[in-house]
C-alpha positions as CSV (number, residue, x, y, z in Angstrom):
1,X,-15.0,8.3,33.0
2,X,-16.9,5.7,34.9
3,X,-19.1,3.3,32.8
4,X,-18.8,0.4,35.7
5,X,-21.8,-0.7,37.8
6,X,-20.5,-1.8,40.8
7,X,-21.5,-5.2,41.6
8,X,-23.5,-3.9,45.0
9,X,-26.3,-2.0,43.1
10,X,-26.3,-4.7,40.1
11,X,-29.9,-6.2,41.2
12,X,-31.4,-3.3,42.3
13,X,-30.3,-1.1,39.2
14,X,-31.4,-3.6,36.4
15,X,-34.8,-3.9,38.4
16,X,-35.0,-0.2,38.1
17,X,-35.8,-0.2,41.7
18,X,-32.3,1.6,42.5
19,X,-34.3,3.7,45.7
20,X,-33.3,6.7,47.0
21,X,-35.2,6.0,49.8
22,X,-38.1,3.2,50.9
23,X,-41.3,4.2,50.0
24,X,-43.4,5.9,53.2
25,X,-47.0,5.0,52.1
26,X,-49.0,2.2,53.9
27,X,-52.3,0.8,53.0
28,X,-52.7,1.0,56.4
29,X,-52.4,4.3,57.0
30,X,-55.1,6.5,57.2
31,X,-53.1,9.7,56.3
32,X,-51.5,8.2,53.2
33,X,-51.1,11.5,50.5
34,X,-51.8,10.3,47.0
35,X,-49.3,11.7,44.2
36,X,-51.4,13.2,41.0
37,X,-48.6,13.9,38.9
38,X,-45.3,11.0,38.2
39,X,-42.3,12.2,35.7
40,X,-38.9,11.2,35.0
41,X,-36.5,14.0,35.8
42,X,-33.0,15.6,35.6
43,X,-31.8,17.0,39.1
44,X,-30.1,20.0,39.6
45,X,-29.1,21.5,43.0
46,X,-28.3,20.4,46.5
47,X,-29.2,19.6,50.2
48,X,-27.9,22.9,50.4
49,X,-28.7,25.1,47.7
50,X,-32.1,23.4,47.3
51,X,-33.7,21.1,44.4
52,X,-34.4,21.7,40.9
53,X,-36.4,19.0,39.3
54,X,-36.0,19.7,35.4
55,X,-39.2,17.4,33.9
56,X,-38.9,15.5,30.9
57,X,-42.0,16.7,29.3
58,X,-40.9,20.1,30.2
59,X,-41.9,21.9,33.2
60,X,-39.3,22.9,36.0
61,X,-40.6,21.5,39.3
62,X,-39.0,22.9,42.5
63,X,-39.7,20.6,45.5
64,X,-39.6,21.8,49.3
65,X,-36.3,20.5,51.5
66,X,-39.2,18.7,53.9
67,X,-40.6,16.6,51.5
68,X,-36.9,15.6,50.1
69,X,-36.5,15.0,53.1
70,X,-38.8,12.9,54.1
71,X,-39.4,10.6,51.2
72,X,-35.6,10.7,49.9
73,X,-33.6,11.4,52.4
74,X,-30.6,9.5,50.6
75,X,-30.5,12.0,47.7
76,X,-28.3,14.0,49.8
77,X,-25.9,11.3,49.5
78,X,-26.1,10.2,46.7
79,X,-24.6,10.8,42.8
80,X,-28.2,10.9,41.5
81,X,-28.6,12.8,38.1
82,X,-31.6,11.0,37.1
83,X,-34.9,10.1,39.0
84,X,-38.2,8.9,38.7
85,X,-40.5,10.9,41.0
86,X,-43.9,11.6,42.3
87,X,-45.3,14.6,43.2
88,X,-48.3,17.1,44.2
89,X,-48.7,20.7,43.7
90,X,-48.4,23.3,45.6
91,X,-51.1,24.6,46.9
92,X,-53.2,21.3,47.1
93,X,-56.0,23.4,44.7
94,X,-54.3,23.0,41.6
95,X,-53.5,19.5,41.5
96,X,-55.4,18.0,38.8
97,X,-54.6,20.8,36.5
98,X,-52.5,19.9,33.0
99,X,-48.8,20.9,33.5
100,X,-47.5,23.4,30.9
101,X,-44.0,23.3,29.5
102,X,-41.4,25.6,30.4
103,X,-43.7,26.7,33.8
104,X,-42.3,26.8,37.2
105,X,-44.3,24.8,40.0
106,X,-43.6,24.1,43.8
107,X,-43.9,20.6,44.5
108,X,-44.2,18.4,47.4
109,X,-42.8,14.9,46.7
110,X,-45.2,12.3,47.5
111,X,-44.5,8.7,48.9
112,X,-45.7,6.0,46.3
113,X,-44.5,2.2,45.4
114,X,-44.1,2.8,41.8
115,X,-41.6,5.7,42.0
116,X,-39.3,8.1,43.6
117,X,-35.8,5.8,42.6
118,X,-33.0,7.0,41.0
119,X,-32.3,6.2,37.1
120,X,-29.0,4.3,36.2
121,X,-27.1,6.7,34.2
122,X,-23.8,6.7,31.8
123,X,-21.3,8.0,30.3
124,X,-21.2,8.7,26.0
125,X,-17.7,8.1,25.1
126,X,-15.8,9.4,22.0
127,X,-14.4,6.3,20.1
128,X,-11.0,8.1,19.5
129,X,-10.7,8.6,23.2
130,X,-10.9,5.1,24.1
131,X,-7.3,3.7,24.8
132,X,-8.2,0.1,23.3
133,X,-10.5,-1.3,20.6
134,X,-12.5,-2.6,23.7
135,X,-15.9,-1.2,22.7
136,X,-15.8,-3.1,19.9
137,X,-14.7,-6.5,20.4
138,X,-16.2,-6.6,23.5
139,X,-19.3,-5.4,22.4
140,X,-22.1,-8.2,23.8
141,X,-25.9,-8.2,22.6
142,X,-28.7,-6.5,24.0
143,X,-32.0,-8.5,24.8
144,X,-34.4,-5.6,23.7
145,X,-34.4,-1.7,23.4
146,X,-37.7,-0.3,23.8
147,X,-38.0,1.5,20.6
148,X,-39.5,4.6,22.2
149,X,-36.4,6.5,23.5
150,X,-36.6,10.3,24.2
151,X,-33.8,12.5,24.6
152,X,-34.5,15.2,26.8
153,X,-32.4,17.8,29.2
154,X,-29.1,16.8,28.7
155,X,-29.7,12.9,28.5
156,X,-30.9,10.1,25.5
157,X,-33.2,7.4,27.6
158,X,-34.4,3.8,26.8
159,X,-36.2,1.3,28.1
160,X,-33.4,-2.4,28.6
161,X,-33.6,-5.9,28.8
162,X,-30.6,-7.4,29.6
163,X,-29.5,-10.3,30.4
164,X,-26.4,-11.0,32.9
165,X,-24.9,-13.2,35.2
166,X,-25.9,-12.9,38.9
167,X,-22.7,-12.3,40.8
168,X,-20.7,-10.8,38.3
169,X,-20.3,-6.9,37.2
170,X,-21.1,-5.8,34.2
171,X,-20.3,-2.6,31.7
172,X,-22.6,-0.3,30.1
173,X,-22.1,2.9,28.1
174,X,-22.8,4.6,24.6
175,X,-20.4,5.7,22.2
176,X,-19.9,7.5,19.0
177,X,-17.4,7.6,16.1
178,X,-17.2,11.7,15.2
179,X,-15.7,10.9,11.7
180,X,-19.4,8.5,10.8
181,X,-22.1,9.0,13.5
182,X,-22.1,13.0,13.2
183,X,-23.9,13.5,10.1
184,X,-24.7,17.3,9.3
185,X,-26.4,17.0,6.2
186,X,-29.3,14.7,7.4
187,X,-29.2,16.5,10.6
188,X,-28.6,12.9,12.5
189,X,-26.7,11.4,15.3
190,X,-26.0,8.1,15.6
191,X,-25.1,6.7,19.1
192,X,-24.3,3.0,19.9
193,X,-25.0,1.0,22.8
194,X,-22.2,-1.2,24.6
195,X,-22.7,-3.7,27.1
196,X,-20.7,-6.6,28.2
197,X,-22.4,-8.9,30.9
198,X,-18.4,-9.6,31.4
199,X,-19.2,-13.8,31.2
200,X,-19.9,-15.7,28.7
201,X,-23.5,-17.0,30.1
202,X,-26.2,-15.6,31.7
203,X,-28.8,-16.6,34.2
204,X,-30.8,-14.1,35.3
205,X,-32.4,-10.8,33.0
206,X,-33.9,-7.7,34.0
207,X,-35.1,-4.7,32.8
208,X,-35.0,-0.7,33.3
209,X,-34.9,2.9,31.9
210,X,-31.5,3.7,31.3
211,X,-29.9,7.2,30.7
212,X,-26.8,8.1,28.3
213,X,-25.9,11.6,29.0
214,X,-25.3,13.5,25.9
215,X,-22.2,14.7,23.9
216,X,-22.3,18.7,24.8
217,X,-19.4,19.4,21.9
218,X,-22.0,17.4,19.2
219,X,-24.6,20.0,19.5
220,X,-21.7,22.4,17.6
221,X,-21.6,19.8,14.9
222,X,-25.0,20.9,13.8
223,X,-26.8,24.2,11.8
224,X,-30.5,23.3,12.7
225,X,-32.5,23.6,16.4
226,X,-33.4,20.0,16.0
227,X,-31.9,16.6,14.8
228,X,-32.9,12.8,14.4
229,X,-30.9,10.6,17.0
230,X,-30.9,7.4,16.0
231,X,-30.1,4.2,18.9
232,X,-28.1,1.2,17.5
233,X,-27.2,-1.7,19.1
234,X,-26.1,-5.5,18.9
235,X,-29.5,-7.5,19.1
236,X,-28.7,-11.0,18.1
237,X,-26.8,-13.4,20.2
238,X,-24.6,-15.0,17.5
239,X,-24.0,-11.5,15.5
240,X,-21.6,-8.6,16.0
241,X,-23.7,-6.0,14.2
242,X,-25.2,-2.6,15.3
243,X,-28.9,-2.3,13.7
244,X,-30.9,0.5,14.8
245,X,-33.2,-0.4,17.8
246,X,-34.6,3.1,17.8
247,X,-34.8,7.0,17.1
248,X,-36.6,9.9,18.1
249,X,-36.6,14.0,17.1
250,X,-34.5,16.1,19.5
251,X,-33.7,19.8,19.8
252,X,-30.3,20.7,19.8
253,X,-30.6,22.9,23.6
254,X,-31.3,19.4,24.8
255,X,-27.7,18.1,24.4
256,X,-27.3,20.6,27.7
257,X,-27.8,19.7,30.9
258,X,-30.1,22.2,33.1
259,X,-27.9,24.5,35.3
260,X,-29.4,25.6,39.1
């Protein structure tokens, strides 16, 4: 399991500017196609097969291979599971209208400065599965966690600011202990952040939407279609303790990832 951001996309990915392509519109340019609708999304599919765009508020967005292709032409390439995208309907007439959840809509992805880049996503580890105590006694503090997280096909999201040392790696994941942070009869789940800037300084902080996919064999744990998840983390500089940072209501079909 790979909870290591390699130290080439470390700027770019705490900016949450991680791009899957440059963005195509120009002030200058007479032609330019403004997006009407923006939404965080999971991805399903291929080059091949074609795109599925699963939205997080709930509607299944299927955009054409020319637009991917135009305006993220390094999706193909990449190991995208999360994005940040903007889009138009399809036909032109109904843009404007309100999306409902759990419809279907062709989409044409639009060029625009403020999205269409990738979302840094990791791994949930199972504490017992972890060779060493590392996630523990390495575990660093977290400058802020937006208190408005979502969890939402297949991944638990949040708004970061961390802090880090330019030149250097760091390691980011979430993890759980299934003997405490699975707890049926409140119906909640209890995930922890890790991070480790991996010095012991910093000099430069940044900030971005960050997904943790989710535990498929929790969802088990649980008799009801929804559950509290509650985020916990290490906040202050000088302490070692996991306080809650956040929580949100999630339904238990949402621990799955969206299948083409």
């Amino acid at each position: 399991m790979k909870t290591t951001l390699k130290l080439s996309n470390l700027l770019v990915a705490i900016a949450s500017v991680f791009t899957l392509s440059s963005c195509l519109s120009s002030s200058n340019n007479e032609d330019t196609v403004y997006a009407n609708y923006s939404s965080y999304v999971t991805i399903a599919g291929d080059s091949n097969m074609g795109y599925t765009f699963y939205s997080d508020f709930g509607c299944i967005l299927r955009p054409t291979s020319a637009s991917i292709q135009e305006v993220l032409p390094g999706l193909s390439n990449s190991n995208a599971k999360r994005a940040f995208v903007a889009f138009n309907l399809i036909p032109e007439s109904e843009n404007g209208k309100n999306l409902e959840k759990g419809a279907i809509y062709d989409i044409t992805i639009v060029s625009s400065n403020y999205a269409n880049y990738g979302i840094p996503t990791y791994n949930t580890l199972e504490l017992s599965t972890v060779e060493s105590d590392s996630l523990i006694t390495k575990n660093k503090y977290i400058q802020k966690v937006d208190q408005n997280i979502w969890a939402v096909n297949g991944y638990v999201n949040a708004l970061m600011t961390l802090n880090y040392q330019q030149n250097k790696p760091f390691y980011i994941s979430a993890y759980y202990d299934k003997e405490q942070d699975i707890v049926p009869e409140t119906n909640t789940f209890y995930l922890n952040l890790y991070y480790n800037n991996n010095s012991d300084d910093y000099n430069a902080q940044g900030q971005a939407v960050i997904s943790f996919d989710l535990p498929e064999e929790v969802a088990g744990e649980f008799s009801s279609d929804s559950i509290n998840i509650v985020l916990k983390a290490i906040t202050n500089y000088d302490d070692n303790i996991l306080q809650e940072v956040g929580n949100c209501r999630m339904a238990i079909s949402d621990f799955y990832t969206p299948s083409f």
